[in-house]
C-alpha positions in Angstrom: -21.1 -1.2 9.1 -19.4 -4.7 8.3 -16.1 -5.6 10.4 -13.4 -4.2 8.5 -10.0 -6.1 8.8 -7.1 -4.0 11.1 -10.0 -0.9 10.6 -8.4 1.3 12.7 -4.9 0.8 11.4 -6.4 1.2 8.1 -8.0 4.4 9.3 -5.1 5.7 10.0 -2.9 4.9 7.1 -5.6 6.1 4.5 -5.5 9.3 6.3 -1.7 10.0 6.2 -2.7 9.3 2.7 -5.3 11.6 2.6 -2.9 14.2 4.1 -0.2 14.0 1.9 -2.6 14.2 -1.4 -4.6 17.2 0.7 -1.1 19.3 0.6 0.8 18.0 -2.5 -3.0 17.5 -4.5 -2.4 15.1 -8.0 0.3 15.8 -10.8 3.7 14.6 -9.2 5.7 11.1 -9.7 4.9 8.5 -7.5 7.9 8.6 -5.9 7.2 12.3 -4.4 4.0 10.7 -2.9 6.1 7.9 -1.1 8.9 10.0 0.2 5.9 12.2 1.7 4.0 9.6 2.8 6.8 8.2 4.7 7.4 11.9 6.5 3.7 11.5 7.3 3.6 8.1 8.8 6.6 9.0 11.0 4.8 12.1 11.8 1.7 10.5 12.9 3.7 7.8 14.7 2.5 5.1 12.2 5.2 2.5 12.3 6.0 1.4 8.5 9.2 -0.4 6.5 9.4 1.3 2.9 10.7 -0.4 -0.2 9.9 -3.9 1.6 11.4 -7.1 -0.3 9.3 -9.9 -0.5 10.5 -13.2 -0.7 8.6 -16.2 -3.3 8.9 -19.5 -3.0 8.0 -22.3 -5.3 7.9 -25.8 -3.9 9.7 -24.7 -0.8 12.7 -23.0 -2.8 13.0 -19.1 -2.7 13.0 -17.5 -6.1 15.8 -15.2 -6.7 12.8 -12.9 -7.9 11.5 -10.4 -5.5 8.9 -8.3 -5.3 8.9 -4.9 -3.2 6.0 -3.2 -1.8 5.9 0.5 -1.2 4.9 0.5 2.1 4.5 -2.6 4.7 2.3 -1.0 7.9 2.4 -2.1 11.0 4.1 -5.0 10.2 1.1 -7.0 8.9 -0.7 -4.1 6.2 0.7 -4.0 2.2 0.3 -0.5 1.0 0.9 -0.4 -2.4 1.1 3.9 -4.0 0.4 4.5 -7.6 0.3 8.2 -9.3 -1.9 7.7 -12.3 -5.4 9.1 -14.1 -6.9 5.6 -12.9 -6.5 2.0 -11.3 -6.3 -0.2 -13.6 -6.5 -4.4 -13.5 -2.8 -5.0 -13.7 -2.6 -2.4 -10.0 -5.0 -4.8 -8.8 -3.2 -8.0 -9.6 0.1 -6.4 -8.2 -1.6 -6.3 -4.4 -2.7 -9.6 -4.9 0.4 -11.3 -5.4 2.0 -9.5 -2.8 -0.8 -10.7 -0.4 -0.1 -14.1 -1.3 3.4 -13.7 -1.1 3.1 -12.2 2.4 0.2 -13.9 3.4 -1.0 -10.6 5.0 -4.7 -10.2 5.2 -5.2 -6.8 4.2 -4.0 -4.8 1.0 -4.1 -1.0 0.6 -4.2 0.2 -3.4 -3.8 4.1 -3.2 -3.6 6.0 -6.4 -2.5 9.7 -5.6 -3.1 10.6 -9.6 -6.5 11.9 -9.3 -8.4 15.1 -8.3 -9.2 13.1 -5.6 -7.6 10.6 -3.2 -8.6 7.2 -4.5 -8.4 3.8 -2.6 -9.2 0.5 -2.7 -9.2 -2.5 0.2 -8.1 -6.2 -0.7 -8.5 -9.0 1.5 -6.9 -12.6 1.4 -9.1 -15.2 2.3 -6.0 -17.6 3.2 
């Protein structure tokens, strides 16, 4: 198997995931999934900042824009929640930015709108 980036972190977050989509299954607003999810990371002792503001610069000046991320894990993981039929491009894009933004080397896209739990892993090169 190839060297994942923070794997067991990873690991661990996907399966609080997996828990919360296991009891609550698909069909609820995204917002129900988070506000689980966070009762589940706290359960399972996964340290995590909800609602995270991140900060863009341009040329050394700080945008009044901001972005927030769902979910920042352990202090160095993005994890970004959607709650629809399928990812889509634009989902993708969002994690991306926010791993530039951050910096961060590893971005979690979960989408809790499925039958099944669906993920994805991104990784910034930078």
């Amino acid at each position: 198997m190839e060297n994942l980036v923070f794997k067991e972190e990873s690991f661990k977050i996907i399966g609080a995931c997996m828990e919360v989509h296991k009891v609550l299954g698909p069909g609820f607003l995204e917002s129900v999934y988070q506000e689980a999810l966070a009762i589940e990371f706290s359960h399972q002792g996964i340290p995590f900042e909800q609602e995270k503001e991140l900060t863009i610069t341009f040329k050394g000046i700080e945008l009044e824009k901001k972005y927030n991320a769902d979910f920042v894990c352990y202090g160095k993981i993005i994890l970004e929640t959607k709650a629809v039929k399928e990812l889509c491009d634009n989902h993708r894009a969002q994690i991306i930015n926010y791993l530039k933004v951050t910096k961060f080397k590893l971005g979690l896209l979960v989408n809790f709108g499925e039958q099944s739990l669906k993920y994805e892993r991104f990784i910034n090169e930078k």
